[in-house]
SERO-4910 file (N, C-alpha, C, O; in steps of 0.05 Angstrom, whole numbers):
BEGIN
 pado doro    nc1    nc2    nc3   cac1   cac2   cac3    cc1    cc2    cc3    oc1    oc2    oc3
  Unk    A   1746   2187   1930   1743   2187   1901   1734   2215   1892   1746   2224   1873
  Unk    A   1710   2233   1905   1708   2252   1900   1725   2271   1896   1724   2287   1878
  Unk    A   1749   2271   1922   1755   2285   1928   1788   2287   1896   1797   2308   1886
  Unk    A   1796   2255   1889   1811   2254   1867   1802   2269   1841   1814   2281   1823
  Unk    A   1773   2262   1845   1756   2277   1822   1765   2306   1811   1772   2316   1790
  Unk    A   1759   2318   1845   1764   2348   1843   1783   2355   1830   1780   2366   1808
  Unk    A   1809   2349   1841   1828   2347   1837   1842   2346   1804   1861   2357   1794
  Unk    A   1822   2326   1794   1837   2328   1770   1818   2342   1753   1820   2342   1728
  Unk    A   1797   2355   1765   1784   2372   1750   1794   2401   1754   1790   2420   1739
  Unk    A   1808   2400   1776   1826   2435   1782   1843   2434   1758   1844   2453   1742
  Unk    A   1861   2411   1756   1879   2409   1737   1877   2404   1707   1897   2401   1693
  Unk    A   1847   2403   1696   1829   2408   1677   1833   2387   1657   1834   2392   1633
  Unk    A   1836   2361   1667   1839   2344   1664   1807   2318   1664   1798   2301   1680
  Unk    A   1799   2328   1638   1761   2312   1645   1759   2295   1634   1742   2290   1617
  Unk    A   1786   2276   1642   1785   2243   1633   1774   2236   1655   1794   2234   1669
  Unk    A   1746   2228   1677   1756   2232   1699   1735   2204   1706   1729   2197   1728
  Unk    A   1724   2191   1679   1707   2166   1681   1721   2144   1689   1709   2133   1707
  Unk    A   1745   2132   1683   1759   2113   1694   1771   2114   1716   1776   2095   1731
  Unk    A   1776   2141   1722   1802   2144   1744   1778   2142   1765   1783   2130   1786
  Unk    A   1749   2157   1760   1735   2153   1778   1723   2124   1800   1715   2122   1823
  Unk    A   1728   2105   1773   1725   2079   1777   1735   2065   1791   1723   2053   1808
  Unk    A   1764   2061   1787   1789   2060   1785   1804   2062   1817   1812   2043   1831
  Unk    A   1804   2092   1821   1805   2099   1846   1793   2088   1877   1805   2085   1898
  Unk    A   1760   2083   1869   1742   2074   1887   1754   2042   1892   1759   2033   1915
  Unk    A   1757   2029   1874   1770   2005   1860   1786   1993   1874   1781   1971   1884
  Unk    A   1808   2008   1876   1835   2003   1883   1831   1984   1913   1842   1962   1915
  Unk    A   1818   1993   1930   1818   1981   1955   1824   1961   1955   1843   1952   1969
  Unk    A   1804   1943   1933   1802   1916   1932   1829   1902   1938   1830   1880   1950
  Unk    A   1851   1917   1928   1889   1911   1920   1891   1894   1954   1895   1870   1960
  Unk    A   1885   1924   1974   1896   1928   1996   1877   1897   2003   1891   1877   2007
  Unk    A   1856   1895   2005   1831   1879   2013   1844   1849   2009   1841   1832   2027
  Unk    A   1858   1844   1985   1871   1820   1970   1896   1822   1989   1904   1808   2008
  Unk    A   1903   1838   1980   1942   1838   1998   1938   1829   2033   1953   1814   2045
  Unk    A   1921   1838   2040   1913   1840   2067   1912   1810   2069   1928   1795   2080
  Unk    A   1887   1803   2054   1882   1770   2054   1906   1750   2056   1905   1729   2068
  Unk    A   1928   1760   2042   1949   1744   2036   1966   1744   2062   1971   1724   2075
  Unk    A   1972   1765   2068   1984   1773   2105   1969   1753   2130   1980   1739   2147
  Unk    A   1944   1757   2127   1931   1737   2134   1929   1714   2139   1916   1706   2158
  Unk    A   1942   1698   2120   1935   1671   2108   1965   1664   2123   1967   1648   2142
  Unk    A   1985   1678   2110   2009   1678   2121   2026   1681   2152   2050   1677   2157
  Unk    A   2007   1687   2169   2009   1699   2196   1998   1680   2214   2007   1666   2232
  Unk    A   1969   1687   2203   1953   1678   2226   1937   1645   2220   1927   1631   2239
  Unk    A   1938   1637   2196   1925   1614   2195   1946   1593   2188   1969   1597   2179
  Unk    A   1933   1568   2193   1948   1544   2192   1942   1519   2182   1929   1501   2192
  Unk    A   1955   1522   2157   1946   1507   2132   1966   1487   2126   1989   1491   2117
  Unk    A   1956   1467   2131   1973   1440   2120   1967   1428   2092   1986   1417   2081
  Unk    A   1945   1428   2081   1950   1418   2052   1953   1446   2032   1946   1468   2040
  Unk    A   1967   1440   2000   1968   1463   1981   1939   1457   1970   1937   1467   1948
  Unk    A   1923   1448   1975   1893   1449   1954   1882   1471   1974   1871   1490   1964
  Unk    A   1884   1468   2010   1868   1490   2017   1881   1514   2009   1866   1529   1996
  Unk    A   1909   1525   2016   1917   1542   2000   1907   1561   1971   1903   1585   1968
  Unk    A   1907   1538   1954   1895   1546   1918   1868   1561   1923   1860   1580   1911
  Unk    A   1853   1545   1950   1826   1546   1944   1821   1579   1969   1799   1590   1966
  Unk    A   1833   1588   1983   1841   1605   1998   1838   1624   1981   1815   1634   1978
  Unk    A   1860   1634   1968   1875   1648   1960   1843   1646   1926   1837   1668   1917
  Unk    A   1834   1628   1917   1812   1634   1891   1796   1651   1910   1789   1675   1906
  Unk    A   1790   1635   1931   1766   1652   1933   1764   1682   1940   1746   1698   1935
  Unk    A   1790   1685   1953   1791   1711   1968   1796   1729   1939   1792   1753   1937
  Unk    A   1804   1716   1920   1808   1731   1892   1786   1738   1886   1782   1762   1887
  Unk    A   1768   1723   1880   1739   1723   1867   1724   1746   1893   1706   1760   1885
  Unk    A   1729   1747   1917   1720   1771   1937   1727   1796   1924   1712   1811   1911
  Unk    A   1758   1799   1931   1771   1826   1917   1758   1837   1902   1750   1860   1903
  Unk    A   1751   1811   1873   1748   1822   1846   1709   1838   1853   1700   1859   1843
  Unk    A   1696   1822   1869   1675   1834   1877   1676   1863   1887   1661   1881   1879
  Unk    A   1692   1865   1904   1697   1879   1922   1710   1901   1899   1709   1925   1903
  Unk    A   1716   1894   1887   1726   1919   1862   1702   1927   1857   1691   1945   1869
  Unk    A   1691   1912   1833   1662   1925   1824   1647   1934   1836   1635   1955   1828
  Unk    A   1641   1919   1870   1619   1945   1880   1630   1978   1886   1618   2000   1883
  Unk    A   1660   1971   1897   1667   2000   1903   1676   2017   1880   1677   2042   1881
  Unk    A   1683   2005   1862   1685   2022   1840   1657   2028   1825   1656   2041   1805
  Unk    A   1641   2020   1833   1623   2029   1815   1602   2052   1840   1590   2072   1833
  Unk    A   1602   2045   1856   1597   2069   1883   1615   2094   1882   1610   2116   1891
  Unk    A   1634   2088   1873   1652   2112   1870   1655   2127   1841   1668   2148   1838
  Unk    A   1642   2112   1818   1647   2121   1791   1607   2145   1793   1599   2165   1781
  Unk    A   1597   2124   1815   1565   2144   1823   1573   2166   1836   1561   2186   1828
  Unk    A   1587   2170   1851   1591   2189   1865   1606   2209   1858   1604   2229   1872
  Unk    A   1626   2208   1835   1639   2229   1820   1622   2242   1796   1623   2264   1785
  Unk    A   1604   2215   1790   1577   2224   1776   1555   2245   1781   1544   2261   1766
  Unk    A   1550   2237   1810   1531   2252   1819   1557   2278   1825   1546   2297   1814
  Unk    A   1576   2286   1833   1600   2304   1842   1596   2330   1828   1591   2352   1835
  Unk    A   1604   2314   1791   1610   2325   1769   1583   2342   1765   1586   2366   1770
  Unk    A   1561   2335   1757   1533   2342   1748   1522   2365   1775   1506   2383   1773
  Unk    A   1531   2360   1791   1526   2379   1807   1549   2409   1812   1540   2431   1819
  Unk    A   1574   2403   1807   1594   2428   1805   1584   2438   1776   1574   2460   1777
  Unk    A   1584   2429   1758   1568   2433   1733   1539   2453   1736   1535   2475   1726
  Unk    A   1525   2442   1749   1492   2453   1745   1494   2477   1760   1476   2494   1759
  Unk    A   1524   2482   1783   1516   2511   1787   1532   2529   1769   1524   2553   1770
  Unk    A   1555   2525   1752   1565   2546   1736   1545   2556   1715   1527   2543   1703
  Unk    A   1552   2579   1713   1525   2599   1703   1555   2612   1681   1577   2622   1686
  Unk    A   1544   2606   1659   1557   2617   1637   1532   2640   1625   1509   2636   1620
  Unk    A   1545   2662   1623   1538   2693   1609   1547   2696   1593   1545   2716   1580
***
């Protein structure tokens, strides 16, 4: 995330509160998708209610799993930013 940060701060681009978010975020996609590979492969499910209930919960994970890492990562472009910041010395 930091390192996206940079990046779109080279390109002077200082929208960089969502993407910061956003970015950290994203995992969750892989975290969910993963779950689904999962479910599909390796387990063995005979009724559709365990399925529904599978597949909610691991949603309701993801969606966790979003917020904490997006918001660990929206801190850390936070703390990133205020620090490339506090050493430019304008004359």
């Amino acid at each position: 995330t930091i390192v996206m940060c940079y990046f779109q701060l080279c390109a002077e681009d200082y929208h960089w509160w969502w993407r910061g978010y956003l970015t950290a975020g994203s995992s969750a996609i892989y975290l969910f998708c993963y779950s689904l590979v999962y479910l599909s492969t390796k387990m063995v499910v005979v009724r559709a209610i365990s399925i529904v209930m599978y597949v909610s919960y691991m949603l309701i994970a993801a969606y966790t799993f979003f917020i904490l890492t997006g918001t660990v990562g929206f801190a850390a472009c936070f703390w990133f930013v205020g620090t490339i910041y506090a050493q430019v010395k304008v004359e």
